[in-house]
C-alpha positions as CSV (number, residue, x, y, z in Angstrom):
1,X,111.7,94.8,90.0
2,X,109.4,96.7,87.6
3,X,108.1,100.4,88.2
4,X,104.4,99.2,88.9
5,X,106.2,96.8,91.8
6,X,108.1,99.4,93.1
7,X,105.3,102.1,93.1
8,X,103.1,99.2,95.2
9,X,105.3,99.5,97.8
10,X,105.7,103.1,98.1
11,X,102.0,103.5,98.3
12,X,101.6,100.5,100.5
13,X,104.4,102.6,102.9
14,X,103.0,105.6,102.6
15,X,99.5,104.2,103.6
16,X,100.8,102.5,106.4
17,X,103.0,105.8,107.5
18,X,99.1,107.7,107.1
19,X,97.8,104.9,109.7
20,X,100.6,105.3,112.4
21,X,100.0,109.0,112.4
22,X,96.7,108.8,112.8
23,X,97.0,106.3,115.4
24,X,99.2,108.5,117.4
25,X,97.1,111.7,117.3
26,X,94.1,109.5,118.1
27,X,96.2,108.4,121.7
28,X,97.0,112.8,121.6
29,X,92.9,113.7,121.3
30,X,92.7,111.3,124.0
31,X,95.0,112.4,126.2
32,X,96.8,109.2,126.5
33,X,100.6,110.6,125.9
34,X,101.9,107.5,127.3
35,X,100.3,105.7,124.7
36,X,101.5,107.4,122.2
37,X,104.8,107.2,123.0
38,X,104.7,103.5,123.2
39,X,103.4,103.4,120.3
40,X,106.2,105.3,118.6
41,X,108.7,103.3,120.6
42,X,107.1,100.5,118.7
43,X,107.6,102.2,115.3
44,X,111.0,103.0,115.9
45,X,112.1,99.6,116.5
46,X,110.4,98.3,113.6
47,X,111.7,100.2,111.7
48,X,115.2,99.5,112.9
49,X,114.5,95.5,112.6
50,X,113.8,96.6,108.9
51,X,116.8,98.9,108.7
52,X,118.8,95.2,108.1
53,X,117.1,94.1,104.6
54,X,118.0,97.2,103.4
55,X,121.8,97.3,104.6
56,X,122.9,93.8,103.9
57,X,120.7,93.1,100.3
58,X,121.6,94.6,97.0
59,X,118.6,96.9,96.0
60,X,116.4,94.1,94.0
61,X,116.5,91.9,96.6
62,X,116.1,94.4,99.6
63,X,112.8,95.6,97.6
64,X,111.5,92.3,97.0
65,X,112.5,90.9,100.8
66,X,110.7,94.0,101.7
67,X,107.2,93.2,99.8
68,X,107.3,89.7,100.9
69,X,107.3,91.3,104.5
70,X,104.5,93.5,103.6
71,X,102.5,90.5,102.1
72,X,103.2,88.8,105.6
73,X,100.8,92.0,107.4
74,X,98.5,91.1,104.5
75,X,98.2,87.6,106.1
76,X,98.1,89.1,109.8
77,X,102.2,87.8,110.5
78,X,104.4,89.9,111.8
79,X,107.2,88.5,109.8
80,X,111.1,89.8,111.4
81,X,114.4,88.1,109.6
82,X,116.7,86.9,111.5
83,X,119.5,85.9,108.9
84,X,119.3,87.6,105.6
85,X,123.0,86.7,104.0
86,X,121.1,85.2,100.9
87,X,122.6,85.0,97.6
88,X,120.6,82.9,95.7
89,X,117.5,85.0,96.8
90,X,115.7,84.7,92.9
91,X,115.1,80.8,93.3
92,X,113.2,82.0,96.6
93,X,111.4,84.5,93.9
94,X,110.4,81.9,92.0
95,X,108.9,80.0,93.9
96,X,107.0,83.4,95.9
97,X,108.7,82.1,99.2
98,X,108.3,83.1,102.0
99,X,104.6,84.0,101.3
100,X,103.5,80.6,100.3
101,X,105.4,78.9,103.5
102,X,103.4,81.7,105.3
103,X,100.2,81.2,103.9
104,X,100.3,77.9,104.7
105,X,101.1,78.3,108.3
106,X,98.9,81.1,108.7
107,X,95.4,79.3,110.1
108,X,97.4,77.8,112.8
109,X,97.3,81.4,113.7
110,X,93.6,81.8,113.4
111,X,91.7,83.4,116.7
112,X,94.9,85.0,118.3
113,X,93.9,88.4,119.8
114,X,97.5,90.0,118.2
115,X,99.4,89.2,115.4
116,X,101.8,86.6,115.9
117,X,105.3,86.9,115.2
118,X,107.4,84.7,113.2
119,X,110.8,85.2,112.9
120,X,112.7,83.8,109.8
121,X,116.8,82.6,108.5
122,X,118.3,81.9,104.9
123,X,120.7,79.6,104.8
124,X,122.6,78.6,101.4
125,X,123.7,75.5,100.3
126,X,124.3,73.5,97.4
127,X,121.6,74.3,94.9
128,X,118.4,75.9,97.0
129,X,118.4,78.1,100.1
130,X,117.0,76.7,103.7
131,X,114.2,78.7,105.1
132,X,113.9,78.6,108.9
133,X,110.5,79.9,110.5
134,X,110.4,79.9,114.5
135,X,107.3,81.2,116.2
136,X,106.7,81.3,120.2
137,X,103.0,81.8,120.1
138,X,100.1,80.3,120.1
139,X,102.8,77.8,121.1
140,X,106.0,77.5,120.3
141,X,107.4,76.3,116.9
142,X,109.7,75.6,114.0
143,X,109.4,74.9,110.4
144,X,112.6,74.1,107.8
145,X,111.8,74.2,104.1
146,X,114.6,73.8,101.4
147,X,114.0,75.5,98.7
148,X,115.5,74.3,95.4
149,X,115.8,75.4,92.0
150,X,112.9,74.1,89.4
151,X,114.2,71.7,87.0
């Protein structure tokens, strides 16, 4: 992953680390404490759902798993792996998956009141890697893509 890549996702971080606190003093002014610490509860476990791309990817890979989660928010997903034991990860890379798979599901999404929440599995297999998308609302669903190697 380049510098300039890298230093998008710092700043994107840090910019969304700016919005939580602000969010939580806002619930503090307020006087809604209870709020607030919801609010952090939900931080923490995002955080720890995150905490796996970056144990169980080498760097590369954890950093560009990472943006394409980012890139998810972007599209108003909430997007949480599920199985990340991907080796092949570059053919996903080229082909900008899972964004595109997500862009492409993302007006079935249209008019919810919160961000829906997809979650998503690698699996490997002869020459491409299987994506699996499952979603519960606005109902429930599944999409499998293979993803293969550009001849």
């Amino acid at each position: 992953m380049e510098a300039e890549q890298a230093l998008a996702i710092l700043r994107r971080v840090r910019h969304d680390f700016g919005n939580y606190l602000q969010v939580i003093l806002g619930y503090i002014d307020l006087d809604r404490p209870e709020q607030a610490k919801r609010y952090l509860l939900d931080i923490v476990e995002e955080l720890a759902t995150e905490r796996n791309i970056f144990e169980s990817l080498d760097a590369e890979a954890a950093l560009y798993f990472y943006q394409q989660l980012l890139r998810a928010r972007d599209l108003g997903i909430i997007l949480k792996y599920r199985e990340l034991q991907v080796n092949s990860w570059t053919i996903l890379k080229m082909q900008n998956q899972p964004f595109n798979t997500l862009a492409s599901l993302s007006p079935e999404f249209n008019g919810m009141d919160d961000d829906p929440i997809i979650y998503l599995s690698f699996l490997e297999g002869g020459a491409g890697v299987t994506m699996l998308f499952e979603w519960e609302e606005p109902r429930a669903g599944t999409l499998k893509v293979i993803v293969e190697e550009l001849k």
